[in-house]
C-alpha positions in Angstrom: -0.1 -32.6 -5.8 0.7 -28.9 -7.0 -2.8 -28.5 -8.8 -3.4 -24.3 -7.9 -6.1 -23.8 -4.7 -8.4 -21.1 -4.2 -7.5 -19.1 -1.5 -10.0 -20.3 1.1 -11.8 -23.7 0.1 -10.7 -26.3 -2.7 -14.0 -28.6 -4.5 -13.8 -31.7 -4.3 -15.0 -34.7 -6.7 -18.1 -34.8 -5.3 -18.7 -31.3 -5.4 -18.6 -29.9 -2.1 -16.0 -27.6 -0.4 -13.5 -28.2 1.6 -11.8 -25.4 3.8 -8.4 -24.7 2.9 -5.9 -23.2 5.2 -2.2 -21.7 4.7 -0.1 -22.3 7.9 3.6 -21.2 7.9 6.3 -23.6 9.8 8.9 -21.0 11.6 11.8 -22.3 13.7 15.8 -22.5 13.5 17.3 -24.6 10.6 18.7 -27.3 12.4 15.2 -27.7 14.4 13.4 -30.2 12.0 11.0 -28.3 9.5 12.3 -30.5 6.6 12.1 -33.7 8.6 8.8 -32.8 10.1 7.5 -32.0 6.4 8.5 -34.9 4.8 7.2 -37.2 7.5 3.4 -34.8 7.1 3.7 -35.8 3.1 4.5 -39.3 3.9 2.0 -39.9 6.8 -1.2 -37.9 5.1 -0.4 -39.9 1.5 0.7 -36.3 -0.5 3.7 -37.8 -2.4 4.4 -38.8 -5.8 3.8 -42.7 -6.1 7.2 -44.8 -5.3 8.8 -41.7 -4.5 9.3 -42.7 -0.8 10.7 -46.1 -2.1 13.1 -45.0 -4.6 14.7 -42.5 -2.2 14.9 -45.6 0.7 16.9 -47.6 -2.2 19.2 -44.9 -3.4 20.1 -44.4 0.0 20.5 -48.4 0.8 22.9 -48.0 -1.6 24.7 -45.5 -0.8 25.2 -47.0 2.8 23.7 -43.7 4.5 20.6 -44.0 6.9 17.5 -42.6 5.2 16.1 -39.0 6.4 13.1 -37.5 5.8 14.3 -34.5 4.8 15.5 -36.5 1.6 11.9 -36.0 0.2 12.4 -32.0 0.3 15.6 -32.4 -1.1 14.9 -34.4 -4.0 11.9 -32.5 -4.8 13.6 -29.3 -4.9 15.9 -31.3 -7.9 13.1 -32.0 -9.8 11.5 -28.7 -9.3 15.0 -27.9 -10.3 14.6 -29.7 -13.7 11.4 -28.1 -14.8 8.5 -30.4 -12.9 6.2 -28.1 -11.3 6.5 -28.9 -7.3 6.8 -26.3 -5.2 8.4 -27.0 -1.9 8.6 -23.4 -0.6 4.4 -24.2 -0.4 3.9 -27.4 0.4 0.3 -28.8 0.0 -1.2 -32.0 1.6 -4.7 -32.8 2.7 -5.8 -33.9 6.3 -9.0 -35.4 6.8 -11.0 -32.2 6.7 -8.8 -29.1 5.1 -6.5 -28.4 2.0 -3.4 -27.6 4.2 -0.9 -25.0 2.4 2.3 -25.3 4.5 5.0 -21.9 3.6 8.5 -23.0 4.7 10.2 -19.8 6.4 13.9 -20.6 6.3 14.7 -17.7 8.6 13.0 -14.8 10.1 14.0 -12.3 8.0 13.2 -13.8 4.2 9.6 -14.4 6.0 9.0 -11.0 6.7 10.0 -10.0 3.1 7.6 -12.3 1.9 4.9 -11.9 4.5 4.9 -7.9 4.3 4.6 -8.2 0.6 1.9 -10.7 0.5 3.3 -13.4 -0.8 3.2 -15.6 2.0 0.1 -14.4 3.8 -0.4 -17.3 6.4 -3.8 -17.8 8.5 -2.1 -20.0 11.5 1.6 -21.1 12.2 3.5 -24.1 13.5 6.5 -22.9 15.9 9.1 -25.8 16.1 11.5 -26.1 19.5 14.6 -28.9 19.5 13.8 -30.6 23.2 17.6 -30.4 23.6 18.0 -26.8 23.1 14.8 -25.2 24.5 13.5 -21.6 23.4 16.2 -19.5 22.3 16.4 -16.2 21.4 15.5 -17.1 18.1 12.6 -18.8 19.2 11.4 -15.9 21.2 12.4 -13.5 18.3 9.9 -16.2 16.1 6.7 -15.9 18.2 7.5 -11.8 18.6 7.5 -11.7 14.3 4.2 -14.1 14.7 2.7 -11.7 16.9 4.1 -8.8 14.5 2.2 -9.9 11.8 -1.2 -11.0 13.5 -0.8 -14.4 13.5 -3.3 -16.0 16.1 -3.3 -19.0 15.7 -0.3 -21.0 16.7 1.0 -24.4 17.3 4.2 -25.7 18.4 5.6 -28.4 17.9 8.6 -30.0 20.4 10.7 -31.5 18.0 13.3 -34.1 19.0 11.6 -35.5 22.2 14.0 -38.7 21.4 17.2 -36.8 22.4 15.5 -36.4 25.7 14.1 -39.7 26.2 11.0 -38.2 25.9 11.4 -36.4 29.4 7.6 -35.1 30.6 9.6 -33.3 32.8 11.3 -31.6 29.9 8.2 -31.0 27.6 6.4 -29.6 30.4 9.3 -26.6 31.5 9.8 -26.3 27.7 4.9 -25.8 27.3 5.3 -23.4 30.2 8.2 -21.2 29.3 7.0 -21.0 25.3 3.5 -20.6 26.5 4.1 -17.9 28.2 6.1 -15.9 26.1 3.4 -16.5 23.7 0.7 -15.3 25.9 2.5 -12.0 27.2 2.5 -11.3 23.2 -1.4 -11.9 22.9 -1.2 -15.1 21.5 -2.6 -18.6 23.1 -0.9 -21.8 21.7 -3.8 -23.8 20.0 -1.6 -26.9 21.2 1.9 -27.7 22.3 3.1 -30.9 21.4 5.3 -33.3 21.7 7.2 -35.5 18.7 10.0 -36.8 17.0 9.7 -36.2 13.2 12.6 -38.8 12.3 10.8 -41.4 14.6 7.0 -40.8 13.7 5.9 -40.3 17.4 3.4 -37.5 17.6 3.2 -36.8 13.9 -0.1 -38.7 13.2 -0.2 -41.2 16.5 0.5 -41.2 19.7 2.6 -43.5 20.2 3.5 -45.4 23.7 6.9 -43.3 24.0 4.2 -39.8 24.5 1.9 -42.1 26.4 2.0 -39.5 29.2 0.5 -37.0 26.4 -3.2 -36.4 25.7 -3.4 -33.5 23.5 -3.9 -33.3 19.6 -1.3 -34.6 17.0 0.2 -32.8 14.9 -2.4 -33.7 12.2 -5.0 -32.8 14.6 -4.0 -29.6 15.3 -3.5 -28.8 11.8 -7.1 -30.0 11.0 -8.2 -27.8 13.8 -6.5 -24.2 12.7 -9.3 -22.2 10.7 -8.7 -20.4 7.7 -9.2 -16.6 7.7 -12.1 -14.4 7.9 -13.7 -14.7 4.6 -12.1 -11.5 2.4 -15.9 -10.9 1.2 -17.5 -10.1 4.4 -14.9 -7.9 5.0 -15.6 -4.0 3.9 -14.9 -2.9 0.1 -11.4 -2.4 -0.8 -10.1 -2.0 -4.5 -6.8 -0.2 -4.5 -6.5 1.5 -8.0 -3.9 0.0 -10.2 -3.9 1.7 -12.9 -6.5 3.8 -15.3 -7.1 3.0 -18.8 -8.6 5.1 -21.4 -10.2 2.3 -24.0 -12.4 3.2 -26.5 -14.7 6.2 -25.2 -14.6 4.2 -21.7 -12.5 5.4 -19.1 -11.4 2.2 -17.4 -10.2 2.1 -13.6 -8.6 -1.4 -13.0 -7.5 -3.2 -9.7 -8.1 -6.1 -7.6 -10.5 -6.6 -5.0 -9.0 -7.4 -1.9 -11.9 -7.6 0.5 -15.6 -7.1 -0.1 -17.9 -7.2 -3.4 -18.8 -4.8 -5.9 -21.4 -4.4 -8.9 -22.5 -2.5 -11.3 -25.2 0.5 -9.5 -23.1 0.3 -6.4 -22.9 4.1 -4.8 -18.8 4.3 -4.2 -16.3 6.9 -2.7 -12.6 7.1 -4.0 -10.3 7.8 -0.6 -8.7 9.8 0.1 -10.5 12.7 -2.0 -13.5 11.9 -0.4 -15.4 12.2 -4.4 -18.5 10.3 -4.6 -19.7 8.0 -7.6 -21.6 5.2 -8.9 -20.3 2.4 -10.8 -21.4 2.2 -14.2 -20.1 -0.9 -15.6 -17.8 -3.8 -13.9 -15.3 -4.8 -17.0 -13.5 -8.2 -16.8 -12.0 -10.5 -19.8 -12.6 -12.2 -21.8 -16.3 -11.8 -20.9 -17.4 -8.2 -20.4 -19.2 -6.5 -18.6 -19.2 -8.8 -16.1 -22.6 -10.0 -14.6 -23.2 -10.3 -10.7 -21.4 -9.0 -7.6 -17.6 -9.8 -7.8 -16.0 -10.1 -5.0 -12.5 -10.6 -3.4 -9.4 -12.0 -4.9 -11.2 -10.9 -8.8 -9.4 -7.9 -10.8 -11.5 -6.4 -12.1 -12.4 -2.5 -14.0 -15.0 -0.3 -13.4 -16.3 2.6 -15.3 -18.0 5.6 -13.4 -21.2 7.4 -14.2 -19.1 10.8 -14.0 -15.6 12.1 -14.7 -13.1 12.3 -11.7 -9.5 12.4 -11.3 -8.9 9.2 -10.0 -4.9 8.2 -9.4 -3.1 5.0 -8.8 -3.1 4.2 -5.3 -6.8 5.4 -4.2 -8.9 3.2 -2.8 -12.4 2.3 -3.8 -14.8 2.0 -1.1 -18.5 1.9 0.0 -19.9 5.3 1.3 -20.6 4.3 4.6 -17.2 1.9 5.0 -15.1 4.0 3.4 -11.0 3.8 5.0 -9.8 7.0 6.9 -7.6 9.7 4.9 -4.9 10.3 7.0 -1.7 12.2 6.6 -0.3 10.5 9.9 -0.2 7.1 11.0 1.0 4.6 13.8 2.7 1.2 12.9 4.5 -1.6 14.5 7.8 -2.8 12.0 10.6 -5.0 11.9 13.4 -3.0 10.6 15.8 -5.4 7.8 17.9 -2.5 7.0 21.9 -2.6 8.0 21.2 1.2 8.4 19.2 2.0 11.9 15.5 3.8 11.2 15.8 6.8 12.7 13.0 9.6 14.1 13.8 12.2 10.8 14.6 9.4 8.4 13.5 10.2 5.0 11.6 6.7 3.5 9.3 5.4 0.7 6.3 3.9 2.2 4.3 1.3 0.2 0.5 1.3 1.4 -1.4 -1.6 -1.3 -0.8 0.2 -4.5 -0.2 4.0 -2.8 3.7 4.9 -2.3 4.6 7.9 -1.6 7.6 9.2 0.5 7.7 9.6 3.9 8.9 10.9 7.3 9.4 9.1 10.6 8.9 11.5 13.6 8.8 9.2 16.7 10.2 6.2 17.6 8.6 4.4 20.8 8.9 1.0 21.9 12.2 -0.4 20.5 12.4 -4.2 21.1 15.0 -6.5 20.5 12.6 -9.7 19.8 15.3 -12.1 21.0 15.3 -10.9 24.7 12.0 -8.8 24.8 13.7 -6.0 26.4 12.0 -2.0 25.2 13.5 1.1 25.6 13.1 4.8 24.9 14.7 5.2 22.5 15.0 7.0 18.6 16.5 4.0 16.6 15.6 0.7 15.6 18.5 -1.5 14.5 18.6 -4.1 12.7 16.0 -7.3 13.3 14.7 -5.0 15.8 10.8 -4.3 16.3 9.7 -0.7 16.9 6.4 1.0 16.8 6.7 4.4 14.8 4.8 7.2 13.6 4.7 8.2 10.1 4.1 11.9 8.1 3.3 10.7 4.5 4.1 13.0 2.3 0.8 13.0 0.3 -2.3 11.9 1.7 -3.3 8.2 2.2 -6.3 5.8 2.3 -5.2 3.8 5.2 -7.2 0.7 7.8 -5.8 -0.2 10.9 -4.7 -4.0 10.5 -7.2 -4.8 13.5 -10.2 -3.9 11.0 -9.3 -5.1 7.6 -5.7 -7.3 7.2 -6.1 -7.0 3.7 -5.6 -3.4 3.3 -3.7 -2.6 6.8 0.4 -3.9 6.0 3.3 -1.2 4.7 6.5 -2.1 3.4 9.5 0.5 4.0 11.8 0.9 1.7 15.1 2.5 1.7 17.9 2.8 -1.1 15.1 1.1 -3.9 14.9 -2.3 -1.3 12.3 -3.5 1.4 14.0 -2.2 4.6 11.2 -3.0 6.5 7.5 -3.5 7.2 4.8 -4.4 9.5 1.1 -3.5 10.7 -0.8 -0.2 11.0 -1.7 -0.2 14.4 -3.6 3.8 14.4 -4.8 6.0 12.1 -5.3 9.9 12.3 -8.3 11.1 11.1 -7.3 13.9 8.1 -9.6 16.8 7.2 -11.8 15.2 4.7 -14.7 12.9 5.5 -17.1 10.8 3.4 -20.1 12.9 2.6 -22.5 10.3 2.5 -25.6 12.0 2.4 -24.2 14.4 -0.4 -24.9 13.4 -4.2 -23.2 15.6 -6.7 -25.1 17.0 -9.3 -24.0 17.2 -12.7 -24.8 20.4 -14.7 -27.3 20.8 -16.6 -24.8 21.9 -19.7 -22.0 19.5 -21.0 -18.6 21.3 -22.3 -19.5 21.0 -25.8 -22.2 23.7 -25.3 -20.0 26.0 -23.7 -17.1 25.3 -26.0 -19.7 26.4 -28.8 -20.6 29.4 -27.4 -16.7 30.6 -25.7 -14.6 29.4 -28.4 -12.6 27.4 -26.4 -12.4 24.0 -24.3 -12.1 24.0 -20.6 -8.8 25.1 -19.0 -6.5 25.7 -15.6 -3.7 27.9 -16.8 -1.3 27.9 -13.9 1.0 30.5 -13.3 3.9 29.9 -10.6 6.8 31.8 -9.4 8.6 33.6 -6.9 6.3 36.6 -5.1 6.0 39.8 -7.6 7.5 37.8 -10.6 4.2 39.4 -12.0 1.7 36.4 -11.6 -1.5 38.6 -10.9 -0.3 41.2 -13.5 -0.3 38.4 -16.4 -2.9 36.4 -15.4 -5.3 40.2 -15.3 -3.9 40.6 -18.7 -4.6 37.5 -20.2 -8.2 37.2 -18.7 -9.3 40.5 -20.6 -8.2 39.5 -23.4 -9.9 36.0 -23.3 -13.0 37.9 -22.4 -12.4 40.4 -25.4 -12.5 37.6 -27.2 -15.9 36.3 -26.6 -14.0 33.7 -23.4 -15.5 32.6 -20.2 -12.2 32.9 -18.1 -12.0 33.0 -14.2 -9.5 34.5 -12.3 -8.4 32.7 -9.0 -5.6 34.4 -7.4 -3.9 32.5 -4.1 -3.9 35.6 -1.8 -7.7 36.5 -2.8 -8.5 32.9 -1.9 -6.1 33.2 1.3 -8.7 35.5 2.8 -11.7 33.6 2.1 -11.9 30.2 0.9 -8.7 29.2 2.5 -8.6 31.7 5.2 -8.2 28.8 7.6 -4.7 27.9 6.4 -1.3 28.4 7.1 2.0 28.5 5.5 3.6 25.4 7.1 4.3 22.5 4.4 1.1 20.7 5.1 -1.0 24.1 4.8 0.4 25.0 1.6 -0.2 21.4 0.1 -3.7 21.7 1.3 -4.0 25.4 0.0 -2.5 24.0 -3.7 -5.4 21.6 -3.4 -8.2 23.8 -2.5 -7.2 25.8 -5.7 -7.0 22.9 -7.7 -10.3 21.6 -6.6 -12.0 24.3 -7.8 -10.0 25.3 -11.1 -10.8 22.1 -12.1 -14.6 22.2 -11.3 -14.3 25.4 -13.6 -12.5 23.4 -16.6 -14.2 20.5 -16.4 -17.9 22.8 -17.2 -16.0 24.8 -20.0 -14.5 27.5 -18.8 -10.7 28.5 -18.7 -9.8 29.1 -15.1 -6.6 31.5 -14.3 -4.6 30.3 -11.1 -2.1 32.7 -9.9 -0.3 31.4 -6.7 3.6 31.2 -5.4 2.7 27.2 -5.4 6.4 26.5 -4.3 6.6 22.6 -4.5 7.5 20.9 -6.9 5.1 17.7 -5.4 2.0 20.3 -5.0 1.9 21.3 -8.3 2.5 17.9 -9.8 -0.6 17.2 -7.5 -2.4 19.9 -9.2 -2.1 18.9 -12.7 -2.7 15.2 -11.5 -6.3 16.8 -10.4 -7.2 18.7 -13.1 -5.4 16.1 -15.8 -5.5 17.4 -19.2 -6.5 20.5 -19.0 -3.8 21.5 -16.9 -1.4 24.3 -18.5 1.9 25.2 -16.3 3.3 28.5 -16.9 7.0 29.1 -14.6 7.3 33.0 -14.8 10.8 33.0 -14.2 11.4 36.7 -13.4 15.3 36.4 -11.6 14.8 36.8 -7.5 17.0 40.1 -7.7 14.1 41.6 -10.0 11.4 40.3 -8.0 13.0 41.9 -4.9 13.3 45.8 -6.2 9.3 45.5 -7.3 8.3 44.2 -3.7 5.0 46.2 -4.4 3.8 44.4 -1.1 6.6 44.8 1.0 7.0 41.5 1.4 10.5 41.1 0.6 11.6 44.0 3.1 10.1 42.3 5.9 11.6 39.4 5.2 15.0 41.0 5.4 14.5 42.1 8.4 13.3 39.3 9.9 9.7 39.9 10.6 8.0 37.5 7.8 9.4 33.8 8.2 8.8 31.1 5.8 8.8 34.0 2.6 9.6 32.3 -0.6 12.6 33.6 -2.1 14.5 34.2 0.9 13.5 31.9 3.9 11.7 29.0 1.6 13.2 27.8 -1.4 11.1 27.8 -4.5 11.4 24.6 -6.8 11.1 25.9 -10.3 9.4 23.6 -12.9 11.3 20.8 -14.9 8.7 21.0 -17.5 6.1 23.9 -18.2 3.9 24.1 -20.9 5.9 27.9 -21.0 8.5 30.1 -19.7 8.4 33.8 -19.0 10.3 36.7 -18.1 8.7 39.2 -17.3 12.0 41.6 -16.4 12.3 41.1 -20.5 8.9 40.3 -22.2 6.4 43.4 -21.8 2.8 42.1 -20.6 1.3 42.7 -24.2 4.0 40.5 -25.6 4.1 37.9 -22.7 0.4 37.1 -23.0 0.5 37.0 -26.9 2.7 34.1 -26.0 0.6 32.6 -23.2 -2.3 32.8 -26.3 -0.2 31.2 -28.6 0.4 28.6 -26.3 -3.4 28.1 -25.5 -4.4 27.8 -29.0 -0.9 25.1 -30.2 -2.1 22.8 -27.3 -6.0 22.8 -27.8 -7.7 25.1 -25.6 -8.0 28.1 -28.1 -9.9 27.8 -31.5 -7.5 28.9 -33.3 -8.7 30.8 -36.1 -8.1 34.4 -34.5 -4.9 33.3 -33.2 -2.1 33.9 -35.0 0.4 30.6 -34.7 3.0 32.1 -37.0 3.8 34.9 -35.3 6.9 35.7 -33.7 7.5 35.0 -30.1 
């Protein structure tokens, strides 16, 4: 009964498929879901043998009236006792699909499990009690359906007995629900009328619904469709993680929609970098032969060397998702704590987190009574639609185009505070070049190690303005080119004026300025040659994004010259202006510099002359693997 089913189709003994869909059953506790269930595993033949009949007797005996619910119950205790039945997922068969039903005992442990993928449904049953009507939990049930893009609904009127099976009270009770569903985008597939504890409705119609002529609720069930097929859906492999096995560099992750193999052309979002796909890896097999497609985990190895991080997302060229540093979304807000526009949050996008910032709050609706207002909160079991600043770019699809890839959880405190769909996603600067096919050069490192002495570099020098940066990094790159180097100066206000001439020095503009220089100090390193960065770089989060670029050749050096110093060089005046008021946003007086946790070195340079400080910075070069070191002194002191 609990044998594991593929996601969209179960074989069958004679060898053909049958469609298999995962329908959750919403509705308030006291409405029926566990009599309705147990009567579906009865009536469609799902339960253990004799288990019906045992239950009938233990109740005879203990003079109570049998309930259907019973069956849940008791299989919870053996579930309990170590025999695999789940009844959080119930499985049964109707004549044509593998039904899946996910009990939701209550709005809010649904959307935990639904925004985090455990529970992803295709269809839903809503259940009403005929006595009580829609509620405000009913109405807050079909707003969470229509949250998470549920289409296909059915609901069930539960209790029809209590109302002597009224038409008159079925039909107010199918107009008001239908209604409310429809305003939300969402037409009932049926609405029907039953008593679970009875039987009527459940698999017949019986002569107490004689007035009825729509589907059962077997009928409906067999008549919900499973989802779009993940594998016509566009490629999406969210990087998991990145292996080095071996002299393979392994980048590992699971399909969610689409199919890859070996030869495919592929572009890692949101960097934009273009590929091919060497070899598909799996186990215990390897490589793996064909195209694999959704649901499979699977690594890949590229025909080139990029920095690849956990939380990109592997696409095809001409599918690729947007980059985006600004998004639209439509959540349900858990948290005791309000969301509020400025609130600080992590923001989990597939494998991608990074933190957050909400800056607008439209559209607050309390599900229960459907009522919106301006306004900059969203309390608790509210619905809102938000816009989000990541703080790092992201690989992002609207929900609308791939459901796979378009859900974020929010959380707050280290706990899911929230989650829901992205509705809207702002195009960022970068764009899949898909007519562009980088070229490798025509000299691999080893050659130009040979020949310089050395491996490929990016020694990074950070600090406050005139901690003496440029003067170092000048000094060092004549003495690597005494030395028979190929170094490369890149200093951040001589790229300012050209390369990155287009940028500010807002937040966003210096990120994008940090990677701009990274870019291309990597390109340097990665074809041999040592390339000098000398940049401000006051974030913390920028530079870690720089080393994550250029990976292991990255070499942090934190001159850490005291501000008081800095200030009497001011050989660019920069200092004095800023005093007086007419250079905003300086760093070191109106923007705090975040000095590194953990640099390959530390410098002085109001103590250590230059000749001395980039002794040290050699040193340093040749201890961590950059410099030969046989001209290099190691033992000397520092």
């Amino acid at each position: 009964m609990n044998m594991m089913l593929s996601r969209t189709a179960q074989a069958t003994p004679s060898g053909t498929t049958r469609p298999q869909v995962r329908i959750v059953i919403v509705g308030h506790v006291d409405h029926g879901k566990s009599t309705l269930v147990g009567r579906l595993l009865h009536e469609t033949g799902s339960l253990p043998e004799g288990k019906l009949e045992m239950l009938k007797a233990v109740s005879a005996r203990r003079g109570m009236p049998f309930e259907w619910s019973f069956l849940l119950d008791a299989l919870q205790t053996e579930r309990d006792q170590g025999i695999t039945i789940d009844t959080t997922q119930i499985r049964f068969r109707t004549r044509s699909r593998d039904v899946v039903l996910i009990d939701a005992p209550g709005h809010a442990e649904f959307l935990r499990n639904m925004i985090t993928g455990a529970a992803q449904a295709d269809a839903a049953v809503l259940m009403i009690d005929a006595l009580e009507g829609v509620r405000d939990q009913t109405r807050r049930h079909g707003y969470l359906l229509h949250l998470l893009g549920i289409k296909q609904v059915a609901v069930v009127v539960n209790k029809m007995d209590r109302v002597e099976f009224s038409t008159a009270r079925f039909n107010a009770i199918s107009a008001e629900i239908s209604a409310h569903l429809t305003s939300l985008g969402v037409t009932p597939a049926a609405v029907i009328p039953i008593s679970a504890r009875d039987g009527d409705g459940v698999t017949a119609r019986t002569p107490r619904i004689g007035w009825y002529d729509g589907p059962t609720v077997v009928e409906a069930l067999d008549a919900l469709q499973p989802a779009a097929v993940p594998d016509a859906l566009p490629l999406r492999l969210p990087v998991q993680a990145i292996y080095k096995f071996d002299d393979r560099r392994i980048i590992a992750g699971r399909i969610e929609s689409g199919s890859l193999a070996a030869g495919d052309e592929i572009v890692i979002m949101p960097s934009a970098k273009i590929a091919k796909i060497r070899t598909v890896e799996s186990w215990p097999l390897t490589p793996a032969k064909g195209r694999q497609g959704a649901g499979r985990s699977v690594g890949i190895t590229l025909d080139r060397e990029l920095f690849i991080e956990r939380g990109d997302v592997i696409a095809h060229a001409l599918t690729a998702p947007r980059d985006t540093r600004r998004l639209r979304a439509r959540v349900f807000w858990l948290h005791e704590r309000p969301l509020v526009a400025g609130m600080t949050v992590l923001v989990r996008l597939g494998t991608k987190e990074t933190r957050a910032t909400v800056v607008s709050i439209d559209k607050a609706v309390d599900p229960g009574e459907l009522s919106g207002s301006e306004t900059k909160t969203i309390a608790r079991n509210h619905i809102g639609e938000i816009e989000i600043l990541p703080g790092q770019a992201l690989a992002a699809d609207p929900y609308a185009d791939n459901p796979r890839t378009g859900r974020l959880v929010i959380e707050v405190d280290g706990r899911i505070a929230g989650g829901g769909l992205v509705q809207s996603v702002e195009q960022g600067r970068r764009t899949v070049p898909v007519d562009i096919v980088p070229v490798q050069s025509a000299l691999g490192p080893g050659e130009r190690s040979a020949r310089y002495r050395h491996n490929g570099a990016v020694v990074w020098f950070t600090g406050l303005p005139a901690s003496g940066k440029s003067t170092l990094a000048r000094a060092l790159e004549r003495k690597l080119f005494g030395r028979g180097g190929s170094p490369v100066l890149l200093d951040g206000d001589t790229l300012r004026a050209g390369l990155n001439g287009d940028l500010g020095f807002s937040a966003a503009d210096r990120s994008e300025n940090i990677r701009r220089l990274a870019e291309v100090a990597s390109h340097l390193a990665r074809n041999g040659h040592i390339a000098i960065v000398a940049a401000v770089s006051p974030s913390a989060d920028d530079r870690a994004a720089a080393r994550r670029i250029a990976d292991s050749a990255f070499r942090e050096i934190h001159l850490a010259t005291p501000v008081e110093v800095c200030e009497r060089r001011d050989p660019k005046g920069h200092y004095a202006r800023a005093r007086a008021g007419s250079l905003r946003n300086f760093t070191g007086i109106g923007t705090d510099y975040q000095a590194p946790a953990a640099a390959e070195l530390t410098i002085d340079t109001s103590t250590r002359p230059v000749a001395d400080a980039t002794d040290d910075i050699e040193r340093m070069l040749a201890r961590t693997g950059v410099l030969f070191d046989e001209l290099v002194d190691l033992n000397a002191n520092i």
